[in-house]
VOSEVEX-315523 format. One record per residue (C-alpha): x, z, y; residue in three letters. Coordinates in pm, 1 decimal. Layout:
N
SITE         X         Z         Y  residu
SITE         X         Z         Y     ala
...
//
This chain:
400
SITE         X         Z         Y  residu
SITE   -2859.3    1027.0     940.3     unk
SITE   -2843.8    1105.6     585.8     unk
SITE   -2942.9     749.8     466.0     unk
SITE   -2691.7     592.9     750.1     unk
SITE   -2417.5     802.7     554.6     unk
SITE   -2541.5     697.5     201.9     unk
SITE   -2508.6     385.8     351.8     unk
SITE   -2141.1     376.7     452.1     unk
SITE   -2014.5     567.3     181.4     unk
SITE   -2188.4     286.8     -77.3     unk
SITE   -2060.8      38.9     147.4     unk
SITE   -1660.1     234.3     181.7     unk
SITE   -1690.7     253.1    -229.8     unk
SITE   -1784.5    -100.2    -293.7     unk
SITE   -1495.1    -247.5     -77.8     unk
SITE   -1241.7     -47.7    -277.1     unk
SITE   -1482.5    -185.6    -622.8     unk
SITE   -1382.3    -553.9    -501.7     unk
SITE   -1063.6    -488.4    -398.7     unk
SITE    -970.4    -359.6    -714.3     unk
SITE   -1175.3    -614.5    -901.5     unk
SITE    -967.6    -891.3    -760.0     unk
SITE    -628.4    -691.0    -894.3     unk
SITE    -764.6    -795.3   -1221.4     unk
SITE    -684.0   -1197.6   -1052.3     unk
SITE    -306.2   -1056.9   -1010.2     unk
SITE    -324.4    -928.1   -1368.9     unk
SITE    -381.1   -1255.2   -1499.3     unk
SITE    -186.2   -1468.1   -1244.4     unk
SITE     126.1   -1203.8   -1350.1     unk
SITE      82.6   -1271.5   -1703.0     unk
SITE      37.1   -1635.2   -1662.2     unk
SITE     332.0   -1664.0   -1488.6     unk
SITE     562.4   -1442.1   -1742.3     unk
SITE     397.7   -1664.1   -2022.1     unk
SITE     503.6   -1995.7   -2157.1     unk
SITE     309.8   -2266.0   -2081.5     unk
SITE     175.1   -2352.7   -2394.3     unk
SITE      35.2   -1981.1   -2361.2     unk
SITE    -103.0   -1980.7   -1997.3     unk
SITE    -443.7   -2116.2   -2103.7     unk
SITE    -473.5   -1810.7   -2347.6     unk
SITE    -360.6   -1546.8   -2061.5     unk
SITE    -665.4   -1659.8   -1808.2     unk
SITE    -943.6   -1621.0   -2067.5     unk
SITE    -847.4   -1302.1   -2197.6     unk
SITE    -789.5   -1140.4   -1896.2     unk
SITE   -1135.0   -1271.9   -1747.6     unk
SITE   -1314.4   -1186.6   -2103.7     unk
SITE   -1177.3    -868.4   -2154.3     unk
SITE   -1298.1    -760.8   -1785.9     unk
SITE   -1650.8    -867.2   -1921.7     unk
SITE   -1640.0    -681.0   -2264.8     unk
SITE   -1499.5    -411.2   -2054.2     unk
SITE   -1811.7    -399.1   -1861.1     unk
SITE   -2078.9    -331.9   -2149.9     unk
SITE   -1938.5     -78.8   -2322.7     unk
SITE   -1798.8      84.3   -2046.2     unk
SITE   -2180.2      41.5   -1893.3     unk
SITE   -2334.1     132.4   -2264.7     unk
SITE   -2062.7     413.5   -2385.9     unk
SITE   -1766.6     493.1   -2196.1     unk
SITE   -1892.3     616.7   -1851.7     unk
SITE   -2186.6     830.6   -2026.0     unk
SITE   -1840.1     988.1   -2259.7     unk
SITE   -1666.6    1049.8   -1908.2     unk
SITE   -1938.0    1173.9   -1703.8     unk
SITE   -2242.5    1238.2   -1859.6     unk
SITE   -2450.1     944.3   -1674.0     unk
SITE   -2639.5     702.4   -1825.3     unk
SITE   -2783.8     407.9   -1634.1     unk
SITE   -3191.1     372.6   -1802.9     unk
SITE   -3401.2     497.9   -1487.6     unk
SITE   -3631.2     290.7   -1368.2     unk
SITE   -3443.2      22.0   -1079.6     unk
SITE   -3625.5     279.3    -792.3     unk
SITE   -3469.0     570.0    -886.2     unk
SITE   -3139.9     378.2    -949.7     unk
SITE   -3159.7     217.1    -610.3     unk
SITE   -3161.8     607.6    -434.9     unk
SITE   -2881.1     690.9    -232.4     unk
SITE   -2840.9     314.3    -133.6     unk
SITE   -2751.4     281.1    -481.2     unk
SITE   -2402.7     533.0    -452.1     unk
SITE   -2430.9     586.2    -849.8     unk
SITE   -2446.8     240.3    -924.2     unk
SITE   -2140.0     161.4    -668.0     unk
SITE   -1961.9     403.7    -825.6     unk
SITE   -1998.1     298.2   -1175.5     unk
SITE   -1851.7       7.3   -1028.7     unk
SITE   -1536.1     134.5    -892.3     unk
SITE   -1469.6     324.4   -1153.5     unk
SITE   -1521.1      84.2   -1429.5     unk
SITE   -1295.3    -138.6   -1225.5     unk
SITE   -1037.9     150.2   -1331.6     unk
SITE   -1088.9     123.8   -1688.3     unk
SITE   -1125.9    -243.4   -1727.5     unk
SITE    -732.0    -213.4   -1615.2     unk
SITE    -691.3     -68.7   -1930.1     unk
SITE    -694.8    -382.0   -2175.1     unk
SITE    -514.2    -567.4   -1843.6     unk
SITE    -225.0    -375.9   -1901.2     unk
SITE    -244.1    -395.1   -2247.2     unk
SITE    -292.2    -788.0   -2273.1     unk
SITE      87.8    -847.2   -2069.2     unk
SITE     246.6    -635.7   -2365.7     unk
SITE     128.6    -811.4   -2617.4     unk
SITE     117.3   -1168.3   -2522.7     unk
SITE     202.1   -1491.9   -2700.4     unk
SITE     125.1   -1365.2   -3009.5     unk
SITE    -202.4   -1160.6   -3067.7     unk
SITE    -528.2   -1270.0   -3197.8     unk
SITE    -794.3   -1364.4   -2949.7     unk
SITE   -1126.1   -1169.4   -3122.2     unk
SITE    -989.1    -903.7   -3231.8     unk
SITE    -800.7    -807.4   -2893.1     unk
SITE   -1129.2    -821.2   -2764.1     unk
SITE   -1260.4    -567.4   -3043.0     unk
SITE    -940.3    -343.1   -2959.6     unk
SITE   -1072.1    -362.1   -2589.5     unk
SITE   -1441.2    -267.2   -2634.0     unk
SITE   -1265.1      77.1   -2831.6     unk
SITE   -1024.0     129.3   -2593.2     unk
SITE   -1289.4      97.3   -2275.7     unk
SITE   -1567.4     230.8   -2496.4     unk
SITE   -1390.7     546.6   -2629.7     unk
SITE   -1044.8     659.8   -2549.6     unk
SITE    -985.1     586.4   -2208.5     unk
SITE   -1313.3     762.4   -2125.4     unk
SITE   -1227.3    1032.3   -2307.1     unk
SITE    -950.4    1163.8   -2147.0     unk
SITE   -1079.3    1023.5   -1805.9     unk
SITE   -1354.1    1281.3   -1862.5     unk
SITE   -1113.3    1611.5   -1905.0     unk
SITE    -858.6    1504.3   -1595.3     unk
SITE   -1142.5    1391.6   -1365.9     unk
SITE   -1478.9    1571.1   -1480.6     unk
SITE   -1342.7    1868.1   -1676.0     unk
SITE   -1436.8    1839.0   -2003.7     unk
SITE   -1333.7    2083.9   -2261.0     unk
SITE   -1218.5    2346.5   -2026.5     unk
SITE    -857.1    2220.5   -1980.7     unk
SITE    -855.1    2198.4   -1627.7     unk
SITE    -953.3    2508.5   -1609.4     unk
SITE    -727.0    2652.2   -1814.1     unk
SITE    -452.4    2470.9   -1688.0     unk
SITE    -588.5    2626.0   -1320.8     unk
SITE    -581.1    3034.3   -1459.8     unk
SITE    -225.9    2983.1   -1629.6     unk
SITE     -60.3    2774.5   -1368.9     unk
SITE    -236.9    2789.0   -1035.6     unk
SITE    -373.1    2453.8   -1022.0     unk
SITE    -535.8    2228.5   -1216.6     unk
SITE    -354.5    1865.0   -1281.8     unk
SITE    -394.3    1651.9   -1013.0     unk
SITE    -403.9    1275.3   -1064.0     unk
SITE    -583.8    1114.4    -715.6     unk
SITE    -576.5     761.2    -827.7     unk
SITE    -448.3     719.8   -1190.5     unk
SITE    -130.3     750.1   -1250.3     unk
SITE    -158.0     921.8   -1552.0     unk
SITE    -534.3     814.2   -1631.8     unk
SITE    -504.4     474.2   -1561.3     unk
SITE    -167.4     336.5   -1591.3     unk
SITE      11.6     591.7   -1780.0     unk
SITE    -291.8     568.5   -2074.3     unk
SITE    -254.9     200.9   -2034.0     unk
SITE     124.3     162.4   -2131.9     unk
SITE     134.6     444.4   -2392.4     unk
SITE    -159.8     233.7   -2560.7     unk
SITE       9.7     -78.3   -2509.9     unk
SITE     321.1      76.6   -2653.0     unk
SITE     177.5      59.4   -3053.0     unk
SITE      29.5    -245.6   -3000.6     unk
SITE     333.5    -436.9   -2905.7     unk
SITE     525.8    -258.8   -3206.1     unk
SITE     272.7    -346.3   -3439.0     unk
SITE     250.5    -680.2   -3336.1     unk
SITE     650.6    -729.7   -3367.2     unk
SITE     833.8   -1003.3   -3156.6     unk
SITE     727.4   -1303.8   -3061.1     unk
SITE     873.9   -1578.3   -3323.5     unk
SITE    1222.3   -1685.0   -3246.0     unk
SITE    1264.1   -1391.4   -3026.0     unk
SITE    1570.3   -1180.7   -3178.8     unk
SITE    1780.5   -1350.8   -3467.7     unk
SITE    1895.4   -1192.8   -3761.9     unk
SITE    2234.6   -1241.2   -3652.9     unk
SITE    2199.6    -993.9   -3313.6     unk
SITE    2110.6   -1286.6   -3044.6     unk
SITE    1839.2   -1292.4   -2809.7     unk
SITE    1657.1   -1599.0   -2723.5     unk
SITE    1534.3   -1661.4   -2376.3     unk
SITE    1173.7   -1665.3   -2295.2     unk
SITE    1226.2   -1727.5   -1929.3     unk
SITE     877.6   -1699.9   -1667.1     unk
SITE     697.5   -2009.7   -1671.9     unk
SITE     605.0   -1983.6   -1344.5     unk
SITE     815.5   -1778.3   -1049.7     unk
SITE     539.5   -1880.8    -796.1     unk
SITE     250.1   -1786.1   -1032.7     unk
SITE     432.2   -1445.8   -1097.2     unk
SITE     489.7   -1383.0    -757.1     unk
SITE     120.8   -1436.3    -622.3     unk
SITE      36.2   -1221.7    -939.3     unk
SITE     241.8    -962.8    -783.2     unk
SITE     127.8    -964.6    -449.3     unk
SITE    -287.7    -962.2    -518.8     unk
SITE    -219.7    -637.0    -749.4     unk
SITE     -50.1    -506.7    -459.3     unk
SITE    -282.9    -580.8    -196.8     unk
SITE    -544.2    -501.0    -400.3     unk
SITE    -350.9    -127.4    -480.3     unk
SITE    -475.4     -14.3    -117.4     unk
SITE    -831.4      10.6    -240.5     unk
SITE    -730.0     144.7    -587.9     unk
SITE    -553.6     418.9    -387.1     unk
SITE    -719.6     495.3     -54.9     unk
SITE   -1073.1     459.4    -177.7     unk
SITE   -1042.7     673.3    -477.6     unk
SITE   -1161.8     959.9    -192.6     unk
SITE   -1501.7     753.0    -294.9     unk
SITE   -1659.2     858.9      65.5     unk
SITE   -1583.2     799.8     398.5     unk
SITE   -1524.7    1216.1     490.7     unk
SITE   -1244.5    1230.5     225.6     unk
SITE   -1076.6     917.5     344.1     unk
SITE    -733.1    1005.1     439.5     unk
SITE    -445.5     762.5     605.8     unk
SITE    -183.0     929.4     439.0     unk
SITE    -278.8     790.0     133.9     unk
SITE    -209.2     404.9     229.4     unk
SITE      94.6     501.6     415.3     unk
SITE     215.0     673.8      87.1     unk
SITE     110.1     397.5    -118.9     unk
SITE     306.6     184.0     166.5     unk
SITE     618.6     362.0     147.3     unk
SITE     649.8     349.0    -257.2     unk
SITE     590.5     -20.9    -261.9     unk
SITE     916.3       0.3      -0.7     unk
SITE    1074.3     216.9    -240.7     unk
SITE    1038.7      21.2    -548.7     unk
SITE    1066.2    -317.8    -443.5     unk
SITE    1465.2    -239.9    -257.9     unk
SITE    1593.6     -46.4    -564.0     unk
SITE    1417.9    -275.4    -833.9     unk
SITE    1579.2    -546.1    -627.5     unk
SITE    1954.9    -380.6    -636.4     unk
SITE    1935.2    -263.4    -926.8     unk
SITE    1804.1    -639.6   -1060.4     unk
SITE    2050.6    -805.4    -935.5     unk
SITE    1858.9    -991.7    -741.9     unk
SITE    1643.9   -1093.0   -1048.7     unk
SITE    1248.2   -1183.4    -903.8     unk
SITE    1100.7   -1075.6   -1189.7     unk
SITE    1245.9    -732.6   -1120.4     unk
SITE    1179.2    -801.9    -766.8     unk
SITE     829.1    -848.7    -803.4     unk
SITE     760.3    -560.5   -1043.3     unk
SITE     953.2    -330.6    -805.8     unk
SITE     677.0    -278.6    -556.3     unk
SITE     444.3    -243.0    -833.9     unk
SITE     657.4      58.9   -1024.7     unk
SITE     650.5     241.0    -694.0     unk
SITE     267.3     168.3    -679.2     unk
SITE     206.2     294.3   -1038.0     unk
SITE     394.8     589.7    -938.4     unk
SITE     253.2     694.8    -596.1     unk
SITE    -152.3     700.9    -755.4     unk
SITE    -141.5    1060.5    -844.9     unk
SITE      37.6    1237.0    -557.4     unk
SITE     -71.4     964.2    -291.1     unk
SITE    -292.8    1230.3     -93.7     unk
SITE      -2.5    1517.9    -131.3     unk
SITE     301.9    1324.3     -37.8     unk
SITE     497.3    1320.2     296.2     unk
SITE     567.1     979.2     311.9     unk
SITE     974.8    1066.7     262.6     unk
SITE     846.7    1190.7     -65.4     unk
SITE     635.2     900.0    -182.6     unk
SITE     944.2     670.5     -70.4     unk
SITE    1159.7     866.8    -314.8     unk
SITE     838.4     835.0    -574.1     unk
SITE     870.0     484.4    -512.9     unk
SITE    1249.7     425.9    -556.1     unk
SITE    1313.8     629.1    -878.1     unk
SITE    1028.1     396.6   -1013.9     unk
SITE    1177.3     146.2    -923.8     unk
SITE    1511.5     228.0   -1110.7     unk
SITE    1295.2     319.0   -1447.5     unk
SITE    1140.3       6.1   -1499.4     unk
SITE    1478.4    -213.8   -1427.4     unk
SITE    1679.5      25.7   -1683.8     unk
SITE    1407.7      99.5   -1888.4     unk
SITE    1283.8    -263.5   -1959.4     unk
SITE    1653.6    -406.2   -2054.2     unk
SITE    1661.7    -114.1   -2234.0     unk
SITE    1367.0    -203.3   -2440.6     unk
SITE    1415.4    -559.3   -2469.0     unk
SITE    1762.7    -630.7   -2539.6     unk
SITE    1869.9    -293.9   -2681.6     unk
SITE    1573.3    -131.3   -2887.4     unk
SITE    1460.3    -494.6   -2906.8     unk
SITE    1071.6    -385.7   -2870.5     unk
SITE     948.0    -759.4   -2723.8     unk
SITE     710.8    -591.7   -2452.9     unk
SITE     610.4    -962.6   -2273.7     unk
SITE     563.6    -820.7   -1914.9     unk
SITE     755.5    -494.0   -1926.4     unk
SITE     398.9    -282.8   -1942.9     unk
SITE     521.3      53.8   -2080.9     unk
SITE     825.7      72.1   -1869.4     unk
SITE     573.1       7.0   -1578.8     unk
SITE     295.8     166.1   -1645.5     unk
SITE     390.4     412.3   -1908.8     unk
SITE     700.3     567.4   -1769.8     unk
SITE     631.3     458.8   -1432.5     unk
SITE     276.5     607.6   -1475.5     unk
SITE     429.6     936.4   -1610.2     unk
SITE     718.7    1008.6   -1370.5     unk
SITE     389.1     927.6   -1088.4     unk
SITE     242.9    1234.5   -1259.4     unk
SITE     539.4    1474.1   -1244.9     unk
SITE     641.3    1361.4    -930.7     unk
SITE     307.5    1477.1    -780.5     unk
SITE     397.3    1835.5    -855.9     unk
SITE     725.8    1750.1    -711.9     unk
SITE     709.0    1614.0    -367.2     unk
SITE     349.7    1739.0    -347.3     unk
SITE     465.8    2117.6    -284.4     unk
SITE     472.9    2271.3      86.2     unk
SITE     855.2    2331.6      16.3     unk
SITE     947.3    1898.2     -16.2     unk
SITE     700.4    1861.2     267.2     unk
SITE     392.4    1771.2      21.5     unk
SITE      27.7    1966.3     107.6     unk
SITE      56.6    2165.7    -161.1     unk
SITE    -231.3    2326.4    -402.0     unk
SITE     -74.6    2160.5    -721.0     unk
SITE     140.5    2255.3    -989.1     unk
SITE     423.9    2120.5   -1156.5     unk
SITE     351.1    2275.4   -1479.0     unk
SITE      -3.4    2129.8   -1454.2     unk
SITE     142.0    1782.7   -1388.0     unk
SITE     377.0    1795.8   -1681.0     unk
SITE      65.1    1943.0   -1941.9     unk
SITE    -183.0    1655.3   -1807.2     unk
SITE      70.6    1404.5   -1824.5     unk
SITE     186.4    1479.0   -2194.3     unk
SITE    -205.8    1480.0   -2307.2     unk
SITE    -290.9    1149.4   -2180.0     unk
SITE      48.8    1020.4   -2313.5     unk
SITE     -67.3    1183.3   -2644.9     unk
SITE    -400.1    1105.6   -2639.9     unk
SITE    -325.3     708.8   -2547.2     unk
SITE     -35.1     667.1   -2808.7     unk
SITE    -296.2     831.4   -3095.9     unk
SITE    -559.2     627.6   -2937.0     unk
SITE    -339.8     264.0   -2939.4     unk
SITE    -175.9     407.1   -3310.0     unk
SITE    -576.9     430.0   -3483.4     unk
SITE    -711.8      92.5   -3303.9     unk
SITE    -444.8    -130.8   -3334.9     unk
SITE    -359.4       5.2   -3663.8     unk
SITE    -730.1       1.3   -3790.1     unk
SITE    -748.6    -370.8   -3682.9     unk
SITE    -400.0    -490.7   -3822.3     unk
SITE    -541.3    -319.7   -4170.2     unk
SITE    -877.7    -468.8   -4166.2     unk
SITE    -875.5    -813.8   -3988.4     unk
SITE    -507.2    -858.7   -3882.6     unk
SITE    -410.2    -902.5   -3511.3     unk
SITE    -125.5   -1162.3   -3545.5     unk
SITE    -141.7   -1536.9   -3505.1     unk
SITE     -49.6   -1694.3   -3792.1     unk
SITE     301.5   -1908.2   -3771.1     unk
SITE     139.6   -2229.3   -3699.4     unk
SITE     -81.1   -2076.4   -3406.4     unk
SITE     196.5   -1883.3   -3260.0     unk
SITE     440.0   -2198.3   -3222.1     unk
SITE     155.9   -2421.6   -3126.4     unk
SITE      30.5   -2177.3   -2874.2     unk
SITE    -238.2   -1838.0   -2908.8     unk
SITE    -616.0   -1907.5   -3006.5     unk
SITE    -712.3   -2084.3   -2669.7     unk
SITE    -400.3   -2244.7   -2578.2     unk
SITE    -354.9   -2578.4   -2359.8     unk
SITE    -335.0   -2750.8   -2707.8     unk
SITE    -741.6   -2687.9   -2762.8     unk
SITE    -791.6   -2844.0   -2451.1     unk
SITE    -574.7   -3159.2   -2431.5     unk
SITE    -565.1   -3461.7   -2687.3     unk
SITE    -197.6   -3646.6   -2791.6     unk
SITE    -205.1   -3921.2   -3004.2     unk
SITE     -99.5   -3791.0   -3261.2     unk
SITE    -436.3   -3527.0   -3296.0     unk
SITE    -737.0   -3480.0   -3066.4     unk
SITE    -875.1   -3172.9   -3025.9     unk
SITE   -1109.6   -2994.5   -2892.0     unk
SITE   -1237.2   -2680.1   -2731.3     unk
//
């Protein structure tokens, strides 16, 4: 009995692995369909090689920083369990490989290839882990703390604070640090158009990520016992939320049409298992309305060139997700209760903290040391692997 359970619950954690893996598909289909096409090239391989740096150090470094485990047993021992440990290591790094995801639609069309990839092995290797390991393994004693002062520890089911919230706030330096792309804002106030390359592209971006969100959300109960319906029927009701208000408040727009349902996704992780539906629909809605404002805030007013709108998404989206938790999570909005609202708002402004110091030191370090712009000829040609390096004219041939 024993080993059948092993069984399903390696088998229920490795669908939600996959599932989530092929997100990483809508990350790059998103941002290759925001993109210009002379950058579209450059948007595929990141995304892809970024997943794979992700992997080692994540494998070598960041899950031992979060948990403690290490993966040099022999293969028998490793294979116990039906091999939950190693499952999980999967679904979970899955998680943080989302990390330099988000990060790469922020700072598109202009960053340096290599040493995105450097910024990705720190960000993977050391901070995301690092605060993944006090909000989900309790490291340092501030869940604990947070449980004898306020009742309850934070609560963040499926990452909207550890995942997307970390993600955004780290993207948020980079993208300033970077500046705008060239041509972007003129010094005489306008703002030139980068339109989507690609509405379709964009679109089908949109709609893996959200298909995929089902097993980022449900499975995060990471056994079959835990597994709760209300989760997907929360996570549901958000995308509902977030697509109708992004839309109305968008004007129609479908690139705030297809970001709506993923603001109300971003938002719903956290509280997901809490949430009467009514609440996660509410969740889903006000997220919607923060990324629409938010991002023509940012872009035409504040003028912070943010390609695909990540820390309206996933940073403010992200953060409202965690303070909503202790909203509509309470018995008294219809929520389950067992959480508290002064816990949500601690954990949410230490991972916002700890991601902007994090993305301040490692993009910083890197612009100091090895820069992380293209220079002016690569940026209007297209970034390091761009369709140039892969087409000839007759004018130059080149190659890959």
């Amino acid at each position: 009995m024993d080993s059948f359970r092993n069984g399903a619950d390696t088998l229920f954690i490795l669908l939600g692995a996959i599932m989530i893996l092929a997100m990483h598909a809508g990350f790059a289909f998103l941002e290759l369909g925001t993109v210009r096409k002379k950058n579209q090239v450059n948007a595929l391989v990141k995304i892809l090689v970024d997943f794979a740096i992700s992997t080692i150090v994540y494998f070598f470094v960041g899950y031992g920083i979060a948990y403690g485990v290490h993966f040099f047993d022999s293969a028998d021992v490793l294979a116990q369990k039906s091999g939950f440990e190693l499952v999980k290591f999967f679904f979970l790094l899955t998680f943080a490989a989302a990390i330099p995801a988000i990060i790469s639609g922020g700072i598109a069309e202009r960053a340096r290839f290599h040493p995105q990839l450097a910024a990705t092995a720190l960000m993977v290797g050391l901070v995301y882990p690092f605060f993944e390991g006090i909000a989900w393994n309790g490291h340092f004693g501030v869940q604990a703390w947070l449980e004898a002062n306020f009742g309850a520890p934070f609560h963040d089911f499926a990452g909207s604070i550890v995942v997307h919230a970390v993600g955004g706030w780290a993207a948020l330096p980079a993208v300033i640090l970077l500046g705008s792309r060239r041509g972007r804002y003129t010094k005489d106030g306008a703002i030139a158009a980068h339109p989507p390359s690609s509405i379709p592209f964009l679109a089908l971006g949109a709609w893996i990520l959200t298909v995929g969100w089902f097993g980022f959300n449900v499975m995060s109960a990471q056994t079959l016992d835990k597994m709760n319906g209300l989760v997907a029927m929360n996570s549901l009701m958000a995308m509902v939320g977030g697509t109708l208000v992004a839309v109305l408040l968008g004007k129609n727009d479908p690139g705030f049409a297809y970001n709506g349902p993923l603001a109300g996704l971003v938002a719903v992780c956290a509280g997901s298992d809490l949430m009467h539906p009514l609440g996660a629909l509410v969740t889903g809605g006000i997220a919607g309305m923060i990324f629409v404002w938010m991002f023509t805030l940012t872009q035409n007013r504040w003028r912070i060139d943010d390609v695909l709108g990540v820390w309206p998404l996933h940073g403010l989206c992200g953060a409202w997700g965690g303070i909503a938790a202790g909203i509509f999570g309470l018995k008294a909005l219809g929520g389950i209760g067992g959480v508290s609202l002064m816990s949500q708002m601690a954990g949410t402004v230490l991972g916002i903290a700890i991601a902007g110091l994090g993305g301040v030191l490692v993009y910083g370090t890197l612009k100091k040391l090895v820069g992380i712009r293209l220079d002016p000829e690569q940026e209007y040609e297209g970034a390091d692997l761009s369709i140039h390096k892969i087409t000839s004219t007759p004018e130059r041939e080149v190659s890959w």
